[in-house]
C-alpha positions as CSV (number, residue, x, y, z in Angstrom):
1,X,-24.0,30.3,8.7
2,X,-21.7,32.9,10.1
3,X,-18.8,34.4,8.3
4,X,-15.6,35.1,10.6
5,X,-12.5,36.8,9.6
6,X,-9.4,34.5,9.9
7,X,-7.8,37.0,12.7
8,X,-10.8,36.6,14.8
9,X,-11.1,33.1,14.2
10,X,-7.5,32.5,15.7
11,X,-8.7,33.6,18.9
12,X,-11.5,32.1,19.0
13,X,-11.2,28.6,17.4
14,X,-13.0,26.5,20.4
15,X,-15.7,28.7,20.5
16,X,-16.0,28.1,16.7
17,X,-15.5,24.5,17.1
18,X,-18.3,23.6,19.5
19,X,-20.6,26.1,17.6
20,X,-20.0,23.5,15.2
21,X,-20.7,20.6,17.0
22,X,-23.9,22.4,17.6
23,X,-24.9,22.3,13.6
24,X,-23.6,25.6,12.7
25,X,-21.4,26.2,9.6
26,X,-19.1,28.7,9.9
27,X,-17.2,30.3,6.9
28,X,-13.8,31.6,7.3
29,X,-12.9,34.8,5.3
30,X,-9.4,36.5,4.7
31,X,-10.3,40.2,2.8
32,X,-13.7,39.4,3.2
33,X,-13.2,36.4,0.4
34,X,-14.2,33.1,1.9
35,X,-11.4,30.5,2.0
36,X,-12.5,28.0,4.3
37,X,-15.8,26.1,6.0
38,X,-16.1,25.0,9.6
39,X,-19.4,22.2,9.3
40,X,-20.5,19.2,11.9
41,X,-18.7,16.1,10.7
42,X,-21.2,13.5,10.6
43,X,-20.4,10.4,9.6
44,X,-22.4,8.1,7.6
45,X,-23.6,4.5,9.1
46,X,-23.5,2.3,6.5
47,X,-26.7,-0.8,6.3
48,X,-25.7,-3.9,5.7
49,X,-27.1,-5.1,2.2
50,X,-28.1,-8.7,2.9
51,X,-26.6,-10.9,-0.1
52,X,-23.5,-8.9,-0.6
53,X,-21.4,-12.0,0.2
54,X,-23.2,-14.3,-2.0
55,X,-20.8,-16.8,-4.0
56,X,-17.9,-15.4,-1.6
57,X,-18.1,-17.7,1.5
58,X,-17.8,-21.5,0.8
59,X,-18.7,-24.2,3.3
60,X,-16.9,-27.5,3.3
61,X,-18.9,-30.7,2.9
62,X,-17.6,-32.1,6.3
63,X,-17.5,-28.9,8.0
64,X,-19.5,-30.2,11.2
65,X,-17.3,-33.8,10.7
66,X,-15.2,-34.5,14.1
67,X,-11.3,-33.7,13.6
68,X,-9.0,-36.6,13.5
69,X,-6.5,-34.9,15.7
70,X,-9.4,-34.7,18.7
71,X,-10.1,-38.7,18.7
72,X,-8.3,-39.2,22.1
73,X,-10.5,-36.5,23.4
74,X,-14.2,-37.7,22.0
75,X,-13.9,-41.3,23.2
């Protein structure tokens, strides 16, 4: 964790911004009181929970039947 002063953070924001892609958090201070936190954003995968859906899908009964409309093009 490193703590840099606003001013010098300013003029050196990419630096600061790749040290964070790195891992690092870095704290930003203004008369040496922190005010803000530069961290890695990460984001979260999400696992599919099998039988989340359950009682939400419904399958017609003739689902697999051939359409009317597509006669001409069966025979």
């Amino acid at each position: 964790m490193q703590l840099i002063d606003i001013e010098q953070a300013k003029a050196s924001l990419n630096d600061l911004l790749d040290a964070a892609v790195r891992g690092q958090e870095i704290i930003l201070t203004r008369d040496a009181q922190p005010i803000a936190k530069i961290v890695p954003f990460t984001q979260e995968r999400l696992r599919p929970r099998f039988g989340s859906a359950r009682g939400r899908i419904h399958v017609a009964e003739d689902f697999d039947a051939p359409l009317a409309d597509f006669d001409e093009y069966t025979r």
